[in-house]
TORGU-975449 format. One line per field, with one value per residue (C-alpha): residue in one letter; x, y, z. Coordinates in nm, 2 decimals, padded with zeros to 4 digits. Layout:
<pts>
code = A,...
east = X,...
north = Y,...
up = Z,...
</pts>
This chain:
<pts>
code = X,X,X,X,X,X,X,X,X,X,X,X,X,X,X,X,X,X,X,X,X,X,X,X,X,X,X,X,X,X,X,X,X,X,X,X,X,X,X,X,X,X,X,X,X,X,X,X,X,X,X,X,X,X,X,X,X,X,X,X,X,X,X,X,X,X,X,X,X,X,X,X,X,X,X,X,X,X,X,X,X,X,X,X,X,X,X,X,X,X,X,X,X,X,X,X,X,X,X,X,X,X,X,X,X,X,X,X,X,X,X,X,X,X,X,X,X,X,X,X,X,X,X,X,X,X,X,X,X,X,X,X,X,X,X,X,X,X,X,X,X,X,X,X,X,X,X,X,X,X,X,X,X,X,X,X,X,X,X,X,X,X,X,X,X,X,X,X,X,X,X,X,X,X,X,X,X,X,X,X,X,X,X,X,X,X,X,X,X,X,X,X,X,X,X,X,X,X,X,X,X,X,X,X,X,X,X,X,X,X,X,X,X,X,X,X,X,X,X,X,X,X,X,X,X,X,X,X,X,X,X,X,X,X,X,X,X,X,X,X,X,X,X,X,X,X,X,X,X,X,X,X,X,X,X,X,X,X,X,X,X,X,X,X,X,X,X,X,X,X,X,X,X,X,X,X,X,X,X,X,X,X,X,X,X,X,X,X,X,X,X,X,X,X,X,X,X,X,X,X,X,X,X,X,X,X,X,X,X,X,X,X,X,X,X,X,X,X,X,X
east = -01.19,-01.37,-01.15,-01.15,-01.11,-01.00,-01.04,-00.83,-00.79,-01.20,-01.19,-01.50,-01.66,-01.73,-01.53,-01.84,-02.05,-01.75,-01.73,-01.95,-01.82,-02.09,-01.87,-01.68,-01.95,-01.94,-01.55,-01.50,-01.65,-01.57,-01.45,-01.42,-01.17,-01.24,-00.99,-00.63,-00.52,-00.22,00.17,00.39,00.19,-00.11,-00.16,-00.08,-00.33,-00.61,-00.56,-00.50,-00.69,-00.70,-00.57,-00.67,-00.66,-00.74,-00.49,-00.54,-00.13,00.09,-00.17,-00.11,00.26,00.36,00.72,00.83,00.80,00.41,00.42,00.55,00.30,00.01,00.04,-00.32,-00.18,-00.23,-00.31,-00.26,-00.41,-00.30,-00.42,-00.23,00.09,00.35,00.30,00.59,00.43,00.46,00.80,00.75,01.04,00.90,00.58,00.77,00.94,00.62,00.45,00.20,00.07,00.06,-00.13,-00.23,-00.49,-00.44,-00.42,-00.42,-00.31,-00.56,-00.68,-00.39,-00.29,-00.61,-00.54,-00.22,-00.43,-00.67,-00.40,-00.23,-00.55,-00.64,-00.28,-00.31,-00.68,-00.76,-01.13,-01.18,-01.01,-01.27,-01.54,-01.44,-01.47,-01.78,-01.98,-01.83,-02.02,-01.70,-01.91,-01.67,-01.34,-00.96,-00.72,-00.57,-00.53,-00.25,-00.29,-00.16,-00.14,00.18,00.35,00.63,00.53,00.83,00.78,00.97,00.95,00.77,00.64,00.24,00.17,00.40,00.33,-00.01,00.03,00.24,-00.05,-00.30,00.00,00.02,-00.38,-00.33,-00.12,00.17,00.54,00.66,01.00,01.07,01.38,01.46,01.74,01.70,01.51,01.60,01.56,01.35,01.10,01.05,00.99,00.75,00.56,00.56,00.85,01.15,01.43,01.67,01.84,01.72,01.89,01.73,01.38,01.35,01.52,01.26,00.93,00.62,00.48,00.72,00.52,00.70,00.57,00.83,00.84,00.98,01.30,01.64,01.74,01.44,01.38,01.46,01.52,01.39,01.56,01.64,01.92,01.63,01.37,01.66,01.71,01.29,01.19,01.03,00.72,00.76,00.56,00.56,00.36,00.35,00.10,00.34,00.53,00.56,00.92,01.08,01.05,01.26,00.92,01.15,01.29,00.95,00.82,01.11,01.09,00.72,00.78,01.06,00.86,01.17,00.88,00.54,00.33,00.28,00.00,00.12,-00.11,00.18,00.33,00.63,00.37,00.01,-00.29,-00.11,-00.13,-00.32,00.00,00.21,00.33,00.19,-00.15,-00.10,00.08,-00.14,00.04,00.04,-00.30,-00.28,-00.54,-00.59,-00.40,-00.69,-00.46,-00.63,-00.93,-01.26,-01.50,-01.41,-01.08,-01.23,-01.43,-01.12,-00.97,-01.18,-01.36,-01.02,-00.94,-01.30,-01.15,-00.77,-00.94,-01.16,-00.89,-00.66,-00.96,-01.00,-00.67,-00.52,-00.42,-00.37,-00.18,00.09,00.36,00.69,00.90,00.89
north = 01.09,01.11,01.06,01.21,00.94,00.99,00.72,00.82,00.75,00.63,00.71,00.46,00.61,00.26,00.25,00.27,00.02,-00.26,-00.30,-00.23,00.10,00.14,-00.12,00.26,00.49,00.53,00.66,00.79,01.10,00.95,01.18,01.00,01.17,01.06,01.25,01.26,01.51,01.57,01.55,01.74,02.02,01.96,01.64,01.82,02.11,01.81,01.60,01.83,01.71,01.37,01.07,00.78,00.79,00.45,00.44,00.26,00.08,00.33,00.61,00.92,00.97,00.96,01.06,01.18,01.53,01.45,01.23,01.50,01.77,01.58,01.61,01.45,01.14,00.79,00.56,00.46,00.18,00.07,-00.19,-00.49,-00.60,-00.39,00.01,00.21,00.50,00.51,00.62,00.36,00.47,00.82,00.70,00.45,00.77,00.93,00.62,00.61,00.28,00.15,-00.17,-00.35,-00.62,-00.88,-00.89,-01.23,-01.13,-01.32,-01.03,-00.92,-01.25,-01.21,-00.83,-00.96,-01.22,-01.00,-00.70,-01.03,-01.13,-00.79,-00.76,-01.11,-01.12,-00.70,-00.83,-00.46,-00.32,-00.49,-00.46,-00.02,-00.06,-00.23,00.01,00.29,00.13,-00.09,-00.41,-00.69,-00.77,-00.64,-00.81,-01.14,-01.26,-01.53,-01.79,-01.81,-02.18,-02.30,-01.94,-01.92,-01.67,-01.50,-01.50,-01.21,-01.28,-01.66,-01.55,-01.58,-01.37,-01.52,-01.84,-01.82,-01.64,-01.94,-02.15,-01.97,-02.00,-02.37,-02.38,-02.18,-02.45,-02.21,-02.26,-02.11,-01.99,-01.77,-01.55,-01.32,-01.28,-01.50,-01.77,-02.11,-02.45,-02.64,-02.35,-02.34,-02.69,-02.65,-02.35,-02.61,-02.36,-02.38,-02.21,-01.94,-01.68,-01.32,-01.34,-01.63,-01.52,-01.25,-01.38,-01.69,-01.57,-01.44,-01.27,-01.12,-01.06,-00.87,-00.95,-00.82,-00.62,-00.25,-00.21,-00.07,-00.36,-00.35,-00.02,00.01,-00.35,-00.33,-00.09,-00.06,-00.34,-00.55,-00.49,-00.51,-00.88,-00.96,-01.09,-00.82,-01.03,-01.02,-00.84,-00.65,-00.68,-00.48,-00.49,-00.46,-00.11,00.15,00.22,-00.15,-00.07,00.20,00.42,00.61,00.28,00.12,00.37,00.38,00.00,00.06,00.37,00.17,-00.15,-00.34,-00.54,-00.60,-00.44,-00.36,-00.36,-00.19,-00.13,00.09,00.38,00.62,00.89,00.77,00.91,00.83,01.25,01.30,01.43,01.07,00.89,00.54,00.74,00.79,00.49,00.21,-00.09,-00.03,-00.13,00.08,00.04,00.28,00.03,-00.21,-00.50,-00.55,-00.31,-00.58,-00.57,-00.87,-00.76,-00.39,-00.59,-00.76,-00.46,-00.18,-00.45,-00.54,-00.20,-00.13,-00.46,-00.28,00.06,-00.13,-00.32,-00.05,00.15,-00.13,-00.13,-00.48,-00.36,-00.64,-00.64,-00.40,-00.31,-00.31,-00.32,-00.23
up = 03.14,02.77,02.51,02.13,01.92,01.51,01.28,00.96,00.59,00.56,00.17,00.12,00.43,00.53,00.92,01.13,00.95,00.97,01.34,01.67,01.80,02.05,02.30,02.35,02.33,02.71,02.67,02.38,02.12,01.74,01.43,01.10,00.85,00.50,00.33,00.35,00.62,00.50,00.65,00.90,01.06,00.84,01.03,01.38,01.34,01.22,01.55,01.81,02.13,02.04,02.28,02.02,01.69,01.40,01.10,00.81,00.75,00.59,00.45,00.66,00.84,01.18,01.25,01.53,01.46,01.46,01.76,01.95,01.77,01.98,02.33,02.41,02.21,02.39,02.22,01.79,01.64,01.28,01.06,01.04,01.29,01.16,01.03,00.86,00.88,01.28,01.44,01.70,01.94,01.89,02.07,02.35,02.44,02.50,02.66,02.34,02.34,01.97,01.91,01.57,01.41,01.24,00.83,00.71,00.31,00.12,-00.05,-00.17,-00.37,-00.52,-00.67,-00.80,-01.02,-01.09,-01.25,-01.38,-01.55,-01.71,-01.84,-02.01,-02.11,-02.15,-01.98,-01.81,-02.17,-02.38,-02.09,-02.16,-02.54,-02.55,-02.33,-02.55,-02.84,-02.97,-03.24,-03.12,-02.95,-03.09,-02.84,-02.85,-02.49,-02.36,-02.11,-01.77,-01.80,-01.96,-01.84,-01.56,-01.22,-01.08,-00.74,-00.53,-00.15,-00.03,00.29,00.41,00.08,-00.16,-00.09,-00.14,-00.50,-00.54,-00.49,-00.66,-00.95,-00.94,-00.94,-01.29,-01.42,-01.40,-01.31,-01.00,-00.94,-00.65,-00.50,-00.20,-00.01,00.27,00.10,00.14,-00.08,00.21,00.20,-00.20,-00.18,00.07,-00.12,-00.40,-00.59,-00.78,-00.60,-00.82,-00.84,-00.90,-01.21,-01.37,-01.20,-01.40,-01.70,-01.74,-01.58,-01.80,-01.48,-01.22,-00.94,-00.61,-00.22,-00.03,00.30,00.27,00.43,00.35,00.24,-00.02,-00.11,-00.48,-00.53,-00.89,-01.10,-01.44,-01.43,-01.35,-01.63,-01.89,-01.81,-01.80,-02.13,-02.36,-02.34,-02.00,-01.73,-01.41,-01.10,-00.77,-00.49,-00.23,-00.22,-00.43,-00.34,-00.34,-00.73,-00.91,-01.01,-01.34,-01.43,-01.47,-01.65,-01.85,-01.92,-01.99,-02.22,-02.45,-02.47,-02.27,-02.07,-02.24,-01.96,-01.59,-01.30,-01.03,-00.72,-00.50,-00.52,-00.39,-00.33,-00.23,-00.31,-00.70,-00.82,-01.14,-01.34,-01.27,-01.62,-01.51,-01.56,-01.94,-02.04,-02.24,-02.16,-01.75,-01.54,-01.26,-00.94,-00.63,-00.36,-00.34,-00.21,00.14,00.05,00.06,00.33,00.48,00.56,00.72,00.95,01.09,01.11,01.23,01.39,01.61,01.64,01.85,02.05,02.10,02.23,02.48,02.59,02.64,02.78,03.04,03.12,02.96,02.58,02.36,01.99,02.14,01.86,02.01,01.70,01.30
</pts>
């Protein structure tokens, strides 16, 4: 049997240059989408007659009023071990096979310096002014040395914004809910409470997993206790964050700035505040977007189809 195989969500148009698709040539007819496809029925009518399809982690929406839209549906690979997007028990019921690729994070810790960076030295600001003709510079940057990082969630990624912290010369205090002492001493931390995390750090930085238990963590009771020369970031999720209370916060000077990488509704739309606001730095979700890390993954995902296609799937998601 010939398969139809979708990869989704290619907005750099980049998927079949990262891996060697040809190992499923023999099997498989490829379609690249490079645009969002939309949600509900939109999605449906786009992938009707296709048994495989590639997702890029929590861009288009798979609930299981979709799963159920696409009969010829087989197998989904996602980016990375673990995909919200994917009603998982929707697809067991239907025998979908879902596997994943590994996503080691690195990239990510390095966007949150970078927004942090560009909200404490205005580098792309002044790098703007002076191609528009600007003489000299206007700003007057701070250091990250000396400054205390805020450190929301110390797993694989927070620990290693941790380190990158430390190799700033910065203190690092961190908080979740389940975190212990042990493991902030291990992540070279100072163990706090939420409280006092936001109350002391210059930098607040989130890396947090979406859940229930998360969603809307950071709300306006939040940025009143951050210092008002405080600021804000988020490459994590756009929803673990209270979107009008930041923007709020923003809007009444209550933090000094933001750079936020995650959004409640992705593609950002061109009417949101955090668009016109001066003293927020705002990126498309580039977290995990560097070539290295879309050769792992599309690159794992050629590996997951073969697999599958030879009968021995490997990477199979069996929980959120």
């Amino acid at each position: 049997m010939r398969h139809r195989c979708a990869i989704l969500d290619d907005y750099q148009n980049v998927a079949l240059q990262m891996a060697d698709w040809s190992q499923i040539d023999g099997d498989a007819d490829i379609k690249v989408f490079n645009d969002s496809i939309g949600e509900g029925e939109q999605v449906i009518k786009a992938l009707k007659g296709f048994s495989i399809l590639c997702l890029m982690r929590e861009r288009t929406l798979f609930p299981r009023q979709v799963i159920e839209g696409l009969p010829d549906l087989k197998l989904m690979v996602t980016s990375g071990m673990r995909n919200a997007a994917i009603d998982l028990e929707a697809a067991a019921t239907r025998n979908i096979i879902v596997c994943g690729t590994d996503s080691p994070g690195n990239p990510t810790a390095e966007i949150t310096f970078g927004l942090m960076l560009e909200l404490a030295r205005k580098i792309g600001f002044e790098n703007a002014r002076l191609k528009a003709g600007a003489r000299w510079q206007t700003t007057l940057g701070i250091e990250l040395n000396g400054k205390t990082l805020g450190v929301i969630g110390l797993g694989k990624l927070g620990s290693r914004v941790a380190a990158i912290g430390k190799a700033f010369g910065m203190r690092v205090m961190a908080w979740s809910q389940n975190l212990t002492e042990a493991k902030c001493r291990e992540a070279g931390a100072e163990f706090t409470t939420k409280d006092e995390l936001l109350r002391q750090s210059d930098f607040v930085t989130v890396h947090l997993q979406l859940s229930q238990r998360t969603r809307g963590l950071i709300g306006a009771a939040e940025f009143a206790l951050m210092k008002p020369t405080g600021f804000f970031i988020n490459s994590s999720r756009g929803p673990i964050v209270n979107e009008p209370a930041l923007i709020a916060a923003l809007r009444a000077g209550q933090i000094a700035g933001a750079g936020i990488d995650v959004y409640d509704v992705e593609p950002v739309p061109v009417d949101h505040p955090l668009r016109g606001l001066q003293n927020a730095v705002i990126t498309p979700h580039l977290g995990y977007v560097t070539a290295e890390n879309y050769r792992r993954f599309y690159g794992q995902m050629v590996e997951d189809i073969r697999a599958w296609l030879d009968g021995k799937p490997v990477r199979v998601l069996t929980g959120r």
